[in-house]
C-alpha positions in Angstrom: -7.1 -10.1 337.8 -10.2 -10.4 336.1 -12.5 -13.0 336.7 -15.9 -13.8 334.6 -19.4 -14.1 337.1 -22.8 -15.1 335.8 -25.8 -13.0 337.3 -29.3 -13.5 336.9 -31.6 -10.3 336.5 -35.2 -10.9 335.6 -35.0 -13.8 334.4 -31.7 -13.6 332.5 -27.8 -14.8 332.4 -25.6 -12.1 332.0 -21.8 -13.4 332.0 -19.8 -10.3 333.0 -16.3 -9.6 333.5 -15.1 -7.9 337.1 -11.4 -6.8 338.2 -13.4 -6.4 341.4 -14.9 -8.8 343.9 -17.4 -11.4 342.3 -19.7 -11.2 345.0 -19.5 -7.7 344.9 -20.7 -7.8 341.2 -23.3 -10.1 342.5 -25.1 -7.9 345.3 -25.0 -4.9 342.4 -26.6 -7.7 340.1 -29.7 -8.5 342.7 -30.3 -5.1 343.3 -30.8 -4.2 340.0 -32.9 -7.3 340.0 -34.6 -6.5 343.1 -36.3 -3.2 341.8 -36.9 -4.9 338.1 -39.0 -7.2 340.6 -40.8 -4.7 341.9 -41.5 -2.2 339.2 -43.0 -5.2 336.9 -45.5 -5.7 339.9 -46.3 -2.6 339.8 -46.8 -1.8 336.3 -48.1 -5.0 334.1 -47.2 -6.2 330.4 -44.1 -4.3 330.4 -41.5 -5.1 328.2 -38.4 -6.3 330.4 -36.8 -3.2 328.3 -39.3 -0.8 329.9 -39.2 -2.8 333.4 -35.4 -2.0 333.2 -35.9 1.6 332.6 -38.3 2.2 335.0 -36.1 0.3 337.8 -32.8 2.4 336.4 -35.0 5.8 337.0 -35.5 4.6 340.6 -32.0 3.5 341.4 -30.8 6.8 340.0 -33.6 8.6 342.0 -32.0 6.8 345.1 -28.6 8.0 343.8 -28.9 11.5 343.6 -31.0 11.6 346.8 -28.0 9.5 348.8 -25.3 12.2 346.9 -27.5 15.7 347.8 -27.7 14.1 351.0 -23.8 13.7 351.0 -22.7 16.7 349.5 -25.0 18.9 352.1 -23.4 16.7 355.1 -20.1 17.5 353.4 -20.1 21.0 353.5 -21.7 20.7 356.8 -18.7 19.2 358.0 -16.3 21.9 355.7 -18.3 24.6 358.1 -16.9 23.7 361.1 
């Protein structure tokens, strides 16, 4: 059943739509917002355009670090 949550990242609403778990939707939301934080303290007069960007290079970076990580566990495991 889909169900319609309000988030807040950097400073704005976003009403989405989730067949998931709202809270679910929620902890993705303060991630996001979470390293939007923390790449506009690092870099000043940003746009929240280029805050978003840099924040979405650094999730990704994350991402494919967690999924090499995986994969070589994986096959690890397919060894043995």
């Amino acid at each position: 059943m889909e169900q319609k949550v309000i988030v807040d990242i950097f400073g704005e609403k976003f009403s989405l739509k989730t067949d998931q778990d709202p809270e679910y939707l929620k902890k993705l939301a303060a991630v996001v917002d979470k390293e939007m934080r923390a790449a506009s303290r690092q870099v000043n007069n940003l746009s929240g355009a280029r805050v978003g960007a840099l924040a979405a290079l650094k999730l990704a970076d994350e991402y494919f670090q967690l999924k090499k990580d995986f994969d070589e566990l994986a096959e690890l495991v397919k060894k043995r």
